[in-house]
N, C-alpha and C positions, 0 to 999 in steps of 0.2 A: 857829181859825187854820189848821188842816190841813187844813180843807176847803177852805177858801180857796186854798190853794197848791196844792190836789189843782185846785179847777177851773181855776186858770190854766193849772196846766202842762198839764191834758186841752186846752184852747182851745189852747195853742200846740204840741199837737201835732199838732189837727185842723189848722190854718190851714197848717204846713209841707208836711202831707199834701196840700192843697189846692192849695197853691203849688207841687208836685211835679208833681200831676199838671197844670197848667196848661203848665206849662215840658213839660214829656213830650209833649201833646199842642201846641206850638207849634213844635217839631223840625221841621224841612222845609221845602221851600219851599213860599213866598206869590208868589202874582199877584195885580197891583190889577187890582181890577174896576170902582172908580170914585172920586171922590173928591167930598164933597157939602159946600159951604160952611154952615155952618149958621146962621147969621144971614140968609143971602139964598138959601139951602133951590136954589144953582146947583151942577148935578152937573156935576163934570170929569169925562169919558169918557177914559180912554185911547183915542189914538187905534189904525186897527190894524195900523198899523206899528211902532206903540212901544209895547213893553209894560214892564211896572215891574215887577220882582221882590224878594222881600224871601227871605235864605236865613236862618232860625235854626240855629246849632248849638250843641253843647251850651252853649259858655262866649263864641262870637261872635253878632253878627247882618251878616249883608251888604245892604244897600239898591244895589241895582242893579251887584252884583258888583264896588263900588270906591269904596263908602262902609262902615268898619266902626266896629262898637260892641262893648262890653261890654255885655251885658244880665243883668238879675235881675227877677225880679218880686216883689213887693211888693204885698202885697195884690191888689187889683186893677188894678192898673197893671205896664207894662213899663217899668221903667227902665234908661234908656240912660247907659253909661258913667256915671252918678250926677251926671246934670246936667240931663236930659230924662227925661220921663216921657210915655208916652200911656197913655190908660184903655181899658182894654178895656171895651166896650160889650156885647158877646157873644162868647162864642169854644165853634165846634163841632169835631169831628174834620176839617171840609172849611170850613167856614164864620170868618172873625176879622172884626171889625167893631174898631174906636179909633178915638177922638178924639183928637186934639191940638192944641195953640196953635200958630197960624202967621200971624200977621196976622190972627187969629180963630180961632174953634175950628173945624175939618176934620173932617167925621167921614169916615174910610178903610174901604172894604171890600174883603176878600182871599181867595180862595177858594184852598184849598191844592191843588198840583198833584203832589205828590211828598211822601212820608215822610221821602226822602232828602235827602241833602246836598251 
């Protein structure tokens, strides 16, 4: 039995580590780079006058400077205000790929432009 409870608590303190550093490296701002329907595989380009930005900070997220959320992640996913969720598909220190439901699944691509906030 105390192995047992020795390996849950090691899993859950790997997975918090993991969730730390995902959240650490999702700090800063995103620009969409495109947006790809994924049932009919049609990419929305921003056009380029209009760009879309997403700000993470620590305890906020801004979607285009006057849309705001709560966020935490969860496993693999970003949950918003605990009501929406997107998955992360990939995420690098310049690179964020999600999916989310929006009349079909979206998958988003964001390349980061700043550490900052």
């Amino acid at each position: 039995m105390k192995k047992l409870i020795f390996i849950l608590l090691a899993f859950a303190i790997s997975c918090c580590k993991q969730n730390l550093k995902k959240k650490e490296t999702l700090i800063g701002t995103w620009e969409v780079v495109y947006a790809t329907e994924i049932e009919t595989g049609e990419n929305n380009w921003p056009e380029d006058d209009q760009k879309h930005v997403v700000v993470f900070k620590p305890d906020s997220v801004y979607v285009d400077s006057h849309i705001e959320y709560a966020w935490s992640i969860e496993g693999d996913s970003i949950v918003l205000d605990k009501y929406n969720a997107v998955y992360i598909k990939k995420l690098t220190n310049n690179e964020l790929i999600v999916i989310y439901e929006f009349f079909g699944e979206i998958e988003l691509k964001l390349k980061k432009t700043s550490n900052n906030y």
